[in-house]
C-alpha positions as CSV (number, residue, x, y, z in Angstrom):
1,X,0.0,0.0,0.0
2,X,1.4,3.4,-1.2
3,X,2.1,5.9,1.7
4,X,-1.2,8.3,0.1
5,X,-3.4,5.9,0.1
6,X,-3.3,5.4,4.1
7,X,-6.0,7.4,4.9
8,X,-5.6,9.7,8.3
9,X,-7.3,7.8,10.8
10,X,-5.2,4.5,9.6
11,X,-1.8,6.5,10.4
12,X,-3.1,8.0,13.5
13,X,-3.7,4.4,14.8
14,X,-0.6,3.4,13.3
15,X,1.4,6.4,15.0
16,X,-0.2,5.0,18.3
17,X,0.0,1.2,18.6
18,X,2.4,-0.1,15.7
19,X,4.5,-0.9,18.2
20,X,1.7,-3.3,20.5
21,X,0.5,-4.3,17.6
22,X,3.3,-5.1,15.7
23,X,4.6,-7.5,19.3
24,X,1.1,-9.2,19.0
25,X,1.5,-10.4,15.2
26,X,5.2,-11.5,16.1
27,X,3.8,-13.8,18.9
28,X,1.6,-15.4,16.5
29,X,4.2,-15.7,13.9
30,X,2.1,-13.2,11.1
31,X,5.1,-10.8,10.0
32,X,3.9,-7.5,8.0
33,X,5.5,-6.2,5.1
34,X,5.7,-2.8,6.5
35,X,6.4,-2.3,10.2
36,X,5.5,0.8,10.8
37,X,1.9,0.5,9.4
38,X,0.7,-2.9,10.4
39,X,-2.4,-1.5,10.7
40,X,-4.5,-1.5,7.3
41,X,-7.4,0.8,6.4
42,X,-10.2,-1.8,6.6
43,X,-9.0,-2.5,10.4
44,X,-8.8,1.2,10.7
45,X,-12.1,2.2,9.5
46,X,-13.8,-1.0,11.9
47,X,-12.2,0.8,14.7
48,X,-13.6,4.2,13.9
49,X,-17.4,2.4,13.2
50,X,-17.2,1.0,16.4
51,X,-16.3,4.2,18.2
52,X,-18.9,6.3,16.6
53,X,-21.6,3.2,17.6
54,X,-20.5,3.2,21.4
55,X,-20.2,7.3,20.9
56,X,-24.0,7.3,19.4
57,X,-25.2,4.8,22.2
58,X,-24.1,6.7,25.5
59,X,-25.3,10.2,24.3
60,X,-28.5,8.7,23.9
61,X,-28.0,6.8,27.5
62,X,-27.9,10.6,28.7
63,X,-30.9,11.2,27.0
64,X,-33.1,8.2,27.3
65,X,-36.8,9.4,28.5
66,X,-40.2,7.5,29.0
67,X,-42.1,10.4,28.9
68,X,-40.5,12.8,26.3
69,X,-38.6,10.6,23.9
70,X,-35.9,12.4,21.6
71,X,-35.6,12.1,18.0
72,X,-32.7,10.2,18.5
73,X,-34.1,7.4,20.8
74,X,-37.2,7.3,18.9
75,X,-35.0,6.4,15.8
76,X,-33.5,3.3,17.4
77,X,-36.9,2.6,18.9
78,X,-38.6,2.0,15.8
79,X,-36.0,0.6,14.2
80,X,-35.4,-2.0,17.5
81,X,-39.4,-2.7,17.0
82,X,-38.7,-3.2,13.4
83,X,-36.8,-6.0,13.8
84,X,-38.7,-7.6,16.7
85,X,-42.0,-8.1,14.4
86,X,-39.6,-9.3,11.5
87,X,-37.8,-12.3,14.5
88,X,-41.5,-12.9,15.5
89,X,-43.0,-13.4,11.8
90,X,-39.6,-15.6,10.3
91,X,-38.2,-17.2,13.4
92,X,-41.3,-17.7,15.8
93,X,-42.5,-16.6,19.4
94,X,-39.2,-17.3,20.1
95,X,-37.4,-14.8,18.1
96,X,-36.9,-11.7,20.3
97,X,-34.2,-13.7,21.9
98,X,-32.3,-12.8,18.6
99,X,-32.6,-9.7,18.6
100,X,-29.9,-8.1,20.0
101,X,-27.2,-10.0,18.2
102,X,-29.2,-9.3,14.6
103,X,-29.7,-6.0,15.5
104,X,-26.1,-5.4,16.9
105,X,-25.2,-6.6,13.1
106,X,-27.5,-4.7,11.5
107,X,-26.2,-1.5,13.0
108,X,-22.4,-2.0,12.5
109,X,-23.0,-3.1,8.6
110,X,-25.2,-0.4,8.4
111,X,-22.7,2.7,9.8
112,X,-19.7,0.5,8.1
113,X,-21.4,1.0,4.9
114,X,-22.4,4.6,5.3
115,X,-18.7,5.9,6.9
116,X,-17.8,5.5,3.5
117,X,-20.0,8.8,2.1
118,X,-17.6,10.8,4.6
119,X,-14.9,12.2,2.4
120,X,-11.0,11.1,3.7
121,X,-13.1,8.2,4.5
122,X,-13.6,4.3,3.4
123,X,-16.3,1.7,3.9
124,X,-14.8,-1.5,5.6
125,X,-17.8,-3.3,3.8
126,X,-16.2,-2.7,0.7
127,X,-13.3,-5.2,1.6
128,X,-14.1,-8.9,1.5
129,X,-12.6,-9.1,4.7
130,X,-14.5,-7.6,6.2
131,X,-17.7,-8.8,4.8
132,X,-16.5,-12.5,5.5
133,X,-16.0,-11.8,8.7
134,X,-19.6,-10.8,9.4
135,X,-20.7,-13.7,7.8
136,X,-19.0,-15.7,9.7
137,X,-20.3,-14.6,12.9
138,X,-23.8,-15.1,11.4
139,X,-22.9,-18.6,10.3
140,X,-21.4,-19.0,13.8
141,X,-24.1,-17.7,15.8
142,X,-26.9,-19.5,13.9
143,X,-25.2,-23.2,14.5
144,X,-24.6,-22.4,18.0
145,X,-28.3,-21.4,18.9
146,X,-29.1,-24.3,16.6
147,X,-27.0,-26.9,18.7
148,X,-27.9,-24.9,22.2
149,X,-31.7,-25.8,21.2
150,X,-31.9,-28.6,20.2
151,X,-28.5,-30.4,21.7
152,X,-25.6,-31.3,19.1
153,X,-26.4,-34.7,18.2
154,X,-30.2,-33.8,17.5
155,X,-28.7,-30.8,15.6
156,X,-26.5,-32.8,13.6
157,X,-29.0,-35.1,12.3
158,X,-31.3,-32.7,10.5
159,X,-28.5,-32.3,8.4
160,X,-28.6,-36.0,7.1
161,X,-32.5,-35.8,5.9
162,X,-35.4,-37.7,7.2
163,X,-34.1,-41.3,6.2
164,X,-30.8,-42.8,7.6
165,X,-30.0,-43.8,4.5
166,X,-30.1,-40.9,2.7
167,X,-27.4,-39.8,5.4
168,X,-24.6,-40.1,3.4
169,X,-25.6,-38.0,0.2
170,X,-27.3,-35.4,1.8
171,X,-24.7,-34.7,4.8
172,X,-22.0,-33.2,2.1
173,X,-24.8,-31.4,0.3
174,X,-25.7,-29.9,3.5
175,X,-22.3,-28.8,5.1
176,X,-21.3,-27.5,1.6
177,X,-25.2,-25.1,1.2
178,X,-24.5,-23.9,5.0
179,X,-20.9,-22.8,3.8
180,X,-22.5,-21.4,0.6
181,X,-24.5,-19.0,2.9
182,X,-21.5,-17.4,4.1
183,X,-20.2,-17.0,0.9
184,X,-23.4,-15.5,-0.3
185,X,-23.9,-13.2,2.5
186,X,-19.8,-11.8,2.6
187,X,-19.8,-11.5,-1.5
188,X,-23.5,-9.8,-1.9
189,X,-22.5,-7.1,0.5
190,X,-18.9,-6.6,-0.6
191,X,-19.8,-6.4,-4.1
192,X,-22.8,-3.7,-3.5
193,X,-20.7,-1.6,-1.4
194,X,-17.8,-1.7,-3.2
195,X,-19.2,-0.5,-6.6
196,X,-21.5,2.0,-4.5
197,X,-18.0,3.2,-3.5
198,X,-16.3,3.2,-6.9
199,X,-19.3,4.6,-8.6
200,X,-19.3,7.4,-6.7
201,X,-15.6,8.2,-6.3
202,X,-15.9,8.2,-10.4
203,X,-18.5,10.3,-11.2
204,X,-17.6,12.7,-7.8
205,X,-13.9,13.0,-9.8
206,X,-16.2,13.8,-13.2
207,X,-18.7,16.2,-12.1
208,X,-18.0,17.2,-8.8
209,X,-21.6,19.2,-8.4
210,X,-25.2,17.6,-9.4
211,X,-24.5,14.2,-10.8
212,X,-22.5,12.8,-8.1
213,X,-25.4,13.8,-5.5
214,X,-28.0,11.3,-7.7
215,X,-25.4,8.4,-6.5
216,X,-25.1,9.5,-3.2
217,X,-28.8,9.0,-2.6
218,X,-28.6,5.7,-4.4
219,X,-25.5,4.4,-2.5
220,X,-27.7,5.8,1.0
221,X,-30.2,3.7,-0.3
222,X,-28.2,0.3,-1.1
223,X,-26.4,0.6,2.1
224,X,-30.0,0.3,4.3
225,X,-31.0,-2.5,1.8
226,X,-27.5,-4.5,2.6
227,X,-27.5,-3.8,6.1
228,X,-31.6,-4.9,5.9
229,X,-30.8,-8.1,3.9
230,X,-28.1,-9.2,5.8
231,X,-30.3,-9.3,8.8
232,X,-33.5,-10.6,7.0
233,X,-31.0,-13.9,6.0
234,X,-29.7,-14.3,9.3
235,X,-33.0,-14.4,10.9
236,X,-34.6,-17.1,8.1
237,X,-31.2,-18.7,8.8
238,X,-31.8,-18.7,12.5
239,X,-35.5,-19.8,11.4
240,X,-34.1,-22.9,10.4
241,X,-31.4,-24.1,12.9
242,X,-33.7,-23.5,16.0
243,X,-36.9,-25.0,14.7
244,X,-38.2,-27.9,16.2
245,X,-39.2,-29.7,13.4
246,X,-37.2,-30.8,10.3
């Protein structure tokens, strides 16, 4: 990576914890090419979203009223409802258990794919990285609430069909669609956000006035939709793993 394209937050991390950081990929034998920015831009920008989540979250713990709600709070409200009736009608009664960890998704994908409108600023959903990473959670969170419910064994079994027999065609079909999810969910969000990105970055370096504004609104618009769809998938994947039935 060329020294302009580290983008100001990445060498401010850099300038702080190369050094920690730089000890911590030694111990674990992972040597960078450049020592004195271990730190990449997709990390970087993770770091910042999270920040600016916890930032958001305890100014509106200073603000958090029963009887005069502010615009903020009634934001997260609704959208917290939101995705309660949408566990209850795909997953079951059951579903507001799910909540919080879909939710907590939601909102991260959502602000990672939105940082990147901020100019001096990147998405970190327009790395595959970081996409497959998310994914991954999903895919892990999903099989554990599936084995936690239902017990491991009992878990394992849907995943051979409804005839013993049938066992030993169906388990590798299985195992390989369940890791096809995960590729599915990291890919379809990398490659909307990423050519949101590009698009815009082209056209902003084109015409910087009028034009550019007609993608911003679009790329606002496909980064709800991701951060919406991913959810939506883990919830009708979490459908699946904790139902009783199969």
């Amino acid at each position: 990576m060329h020294a302009e394209e580290i983008l100001w937050f990445t060498r401010l991390l850099n300038r702080l914890f190369a050094g920690a950081v730089n000890k911590f990929l030694a111990a674990l034998h992972i040597h960078v090419e450049n020592a004195a920015q271990p730190i990449p831009n997709y990390i970087a920008m993770q770091v910042l979203v999270a920040l600016i989540i916890v930032a958001v979250f305890v100014f509106l713990r200073t603000r958090l009223s029963m009887d005069q709600p502010g615009r903020l709070q009634h934001i997260f409200e609704v959208a917290t409802e939101f995705v309660r009736d949408q566990s209850h009608e795909i997953i079951g009664h059951h579903g507001h258990e799910f909540v919080p960890m879909v939710l907590t998704l939601g909102i991260f994908i959502l602000f990672s794919n939105l940082i990147g409108l901020v100019p001096s600023l990147l998405s970190p959903t327009a790395n595959i990285q970081v996409t497959l990473g998310c994914a991954l959670v999903a895919f892990t969170y999903y099989h554990f609430q599936g084995a936690r419910r239902q017990g491991p064994i009992q878990y394992l079994k849907h995943f051979g069909g409804p005839v013993w027999w049938l066992a030993p065609l169906l388990f590798p079909i299985e195992i390989f669609s369940h890791c096809a999810r995960a590729l599915s969910l990291s890919v379809r969000l990398y490659a909307n956000i990423f050519a949101g990105d590009l698009i815009f970055l082209i056209f902003f370096g084109l015409v910087p006035l009028g034009v550019p504004m007609v993608f911003l609104g679009l790329h606002t618009f496909v980064s709800f939709l991701q951060a919406y769809i991913f959810m939506l998938l883990t919830m009708v994947y979490l459908a699946g793993a904790v139902a009783e039935e199969h």
